[in-house]
C-alpha positions as CSV (number, residue, x, y, z in Angstrom):
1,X,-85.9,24.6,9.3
2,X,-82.7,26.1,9.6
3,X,-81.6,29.1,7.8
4,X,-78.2,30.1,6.9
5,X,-76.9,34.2,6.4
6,X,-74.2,35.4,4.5
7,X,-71.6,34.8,1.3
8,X,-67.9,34.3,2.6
9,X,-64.8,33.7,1.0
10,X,-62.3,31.3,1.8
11,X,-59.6,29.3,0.4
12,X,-59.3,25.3,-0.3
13,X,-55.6,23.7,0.7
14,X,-54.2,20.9,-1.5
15,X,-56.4,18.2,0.1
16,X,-59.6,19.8,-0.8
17,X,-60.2,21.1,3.1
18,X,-61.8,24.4,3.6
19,X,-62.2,26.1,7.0
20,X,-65.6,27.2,7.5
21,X,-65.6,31.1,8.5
22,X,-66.3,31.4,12.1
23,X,-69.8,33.7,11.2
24,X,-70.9,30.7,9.2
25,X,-69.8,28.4,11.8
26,X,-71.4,29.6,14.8
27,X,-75.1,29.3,12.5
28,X,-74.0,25.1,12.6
29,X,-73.2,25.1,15.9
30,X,-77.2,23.4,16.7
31,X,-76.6,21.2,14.1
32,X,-73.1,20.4,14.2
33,X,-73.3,17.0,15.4
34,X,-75.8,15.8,13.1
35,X,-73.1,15.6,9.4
36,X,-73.7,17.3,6.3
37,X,-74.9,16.0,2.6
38,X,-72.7,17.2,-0.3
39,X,-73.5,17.0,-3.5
40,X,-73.5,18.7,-7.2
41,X,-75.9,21.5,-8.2
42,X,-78.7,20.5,-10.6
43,X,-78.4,23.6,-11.9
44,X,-74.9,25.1,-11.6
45,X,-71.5,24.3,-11.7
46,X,-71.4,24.4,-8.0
47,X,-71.8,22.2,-4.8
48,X,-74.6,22.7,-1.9
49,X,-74.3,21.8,1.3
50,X,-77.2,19.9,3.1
51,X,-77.5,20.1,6.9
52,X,-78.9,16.4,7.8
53,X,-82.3,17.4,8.6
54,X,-82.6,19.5,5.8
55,X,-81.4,16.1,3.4
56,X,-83.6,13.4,5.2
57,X,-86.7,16.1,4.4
58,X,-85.5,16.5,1.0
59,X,-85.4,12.6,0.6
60,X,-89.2,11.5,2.1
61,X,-89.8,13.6,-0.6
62,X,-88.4,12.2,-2.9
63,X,-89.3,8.6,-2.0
64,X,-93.3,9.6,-2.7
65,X,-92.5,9.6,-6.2
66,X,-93.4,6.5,-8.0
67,X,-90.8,4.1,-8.8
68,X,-92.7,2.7,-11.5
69,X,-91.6,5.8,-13.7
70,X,-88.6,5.6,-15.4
71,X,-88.4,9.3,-15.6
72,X,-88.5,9.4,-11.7
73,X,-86.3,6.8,-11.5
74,X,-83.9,8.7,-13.9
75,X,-84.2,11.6,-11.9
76,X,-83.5,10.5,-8.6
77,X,-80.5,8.2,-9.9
78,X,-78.8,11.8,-11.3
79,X,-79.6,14.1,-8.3
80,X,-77.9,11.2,-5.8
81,X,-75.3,11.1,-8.4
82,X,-71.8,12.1,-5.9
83,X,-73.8,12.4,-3.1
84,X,-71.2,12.2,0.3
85,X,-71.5,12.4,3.7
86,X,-69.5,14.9,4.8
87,X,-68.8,16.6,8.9
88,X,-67.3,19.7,10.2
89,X,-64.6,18.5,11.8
90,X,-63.1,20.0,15.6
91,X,-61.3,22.8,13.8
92,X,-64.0,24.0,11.7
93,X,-62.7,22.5,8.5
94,X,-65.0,20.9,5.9
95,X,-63.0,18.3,3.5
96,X,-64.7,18.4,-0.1
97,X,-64.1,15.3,-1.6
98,X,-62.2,15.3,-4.9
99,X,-64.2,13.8,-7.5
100,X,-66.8,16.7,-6.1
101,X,-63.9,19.3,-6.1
102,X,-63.4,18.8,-9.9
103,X,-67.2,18.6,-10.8
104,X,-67.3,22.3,-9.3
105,X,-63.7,23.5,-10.4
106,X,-63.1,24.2,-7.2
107,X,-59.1,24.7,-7.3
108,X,-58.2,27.6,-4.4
109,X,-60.6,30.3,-3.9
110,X,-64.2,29.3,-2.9
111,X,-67.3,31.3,-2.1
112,X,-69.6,29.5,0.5
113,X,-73.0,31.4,0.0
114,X,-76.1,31.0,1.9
115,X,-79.6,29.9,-0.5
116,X,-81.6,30.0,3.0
117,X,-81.2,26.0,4.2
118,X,-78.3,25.2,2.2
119,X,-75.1,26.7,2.0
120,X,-73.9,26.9,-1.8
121,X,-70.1,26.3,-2.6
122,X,-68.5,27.8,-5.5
123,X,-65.4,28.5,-7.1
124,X,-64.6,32.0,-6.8
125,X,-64.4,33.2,-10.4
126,X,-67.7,31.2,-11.6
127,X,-69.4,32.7,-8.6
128,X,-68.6,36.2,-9.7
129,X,-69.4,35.1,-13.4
130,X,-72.8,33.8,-12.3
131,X,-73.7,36.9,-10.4
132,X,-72.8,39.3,-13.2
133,X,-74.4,36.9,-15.8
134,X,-77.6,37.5,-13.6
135,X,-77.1,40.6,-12.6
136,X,-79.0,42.2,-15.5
137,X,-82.3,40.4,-15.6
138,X,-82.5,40.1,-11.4
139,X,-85.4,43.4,-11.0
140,X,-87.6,40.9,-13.8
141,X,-86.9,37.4,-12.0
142,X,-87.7,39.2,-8.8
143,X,-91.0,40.3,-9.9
144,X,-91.4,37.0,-11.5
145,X,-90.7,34.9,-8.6
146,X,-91.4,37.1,-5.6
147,X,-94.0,39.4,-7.2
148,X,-97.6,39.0,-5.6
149,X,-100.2,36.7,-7.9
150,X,-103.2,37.9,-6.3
151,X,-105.3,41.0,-7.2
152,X,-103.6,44.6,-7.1
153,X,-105.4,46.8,-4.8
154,X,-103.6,50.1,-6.1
C-alpha cells in the first residue's frame, strides 16, 4: 500500500497545472510511471488523487457488488462520475482537468493533503474552512474512530 506524508501548498496556472512540491514528489517517485485516478470527493468539495494501484484495488472492490441492485448500480455510476486519468508529467506538474477544477473551486491556491494512500486536493480557503469547521469536535471523532472497542483494563 503506499502511504503519502504531508499538506503542501501550491498554486494552479491558467490551464489548471499544478506542480507537485518536490517532498510530495519524491513519495511518487516508485509509482510514477504507473498514472494517477482523479476524481471528486464523495464527501467534500475536493478532489483525491488515486495512485493506480491504489484505484484498480478500490475497483475489484467495487465490482463484487451485485449489479442486480439498482442502489449499487446507482452508487457506482456517481463515484465514477469525472473520473480521469491523469500523470505527473517530466517536470513534476499535474494538469487537473477543468470540468474537475470547477467541481472543487479550485481557482489559484490549492492545498494537496495527504489521507494516507490518496493525496486530497483542495482549494485553499475551503481547506482552511473545513479544518476550522472540524476543528472543534476532532478530540470526540478521535475517540469515536480511533478509540479502542475492546475491554478497558484500567
Amino acid at each position: 500500500m503506499t502511504s503519502f506524508i504531508g499538506t503542501y501548498d501550491c498554486k494552479a496556472d491558467a490551464k489548471g497545472r499544478i506542480m507537485i512540491p518536490v517532498a510530495l514528489k519524491n513519495q511518487m517517485v516508485p509509482i510514477l510511471n504507473e498514472g494517477f485516478v482523479i476524481k471528486r470527493s464523495v464527501f467534500r468539495n475536493c478532489l483525491e488523487l488515486y495512485p493506480m494501484a491504489e484505484w484498480n484495488q478500490l475497483m475489484q472492490q467495487m465490482n463484487r457488488k451485485n449489479r442486480f441492485r439498482k442502489k449499487n448500480n446507482d452508487f457506482i455510476r456517481r463515484f465514477t462520475a469525472g473520473v480521469k486519468l491523469v500523470e505527473i508529467d517530466a517536470t513534476g506538474r499535474l494538469l487537473i482537468p477543468k470540468n474537475l477544477m470547477s467541481v472543487a473551486g479550485i481557482e489559484k491556491e490549492v492545498v494537496l493533503s495527504s489521507a494516507i494512500n490518496i493525496v486530497e486536493i483542495w482549494d485553499k480557503d475551503r481547506y482552511e474552512e473545513v479544518l476550522e469547521e472540524t476543528a472543534a469536535d476532532f478530540a470526540d471523532l478521535a475517540e469515536e474512530v480511533m478509540g479502542d472497542d475492546g475491554d478497558d483494563l484500567s
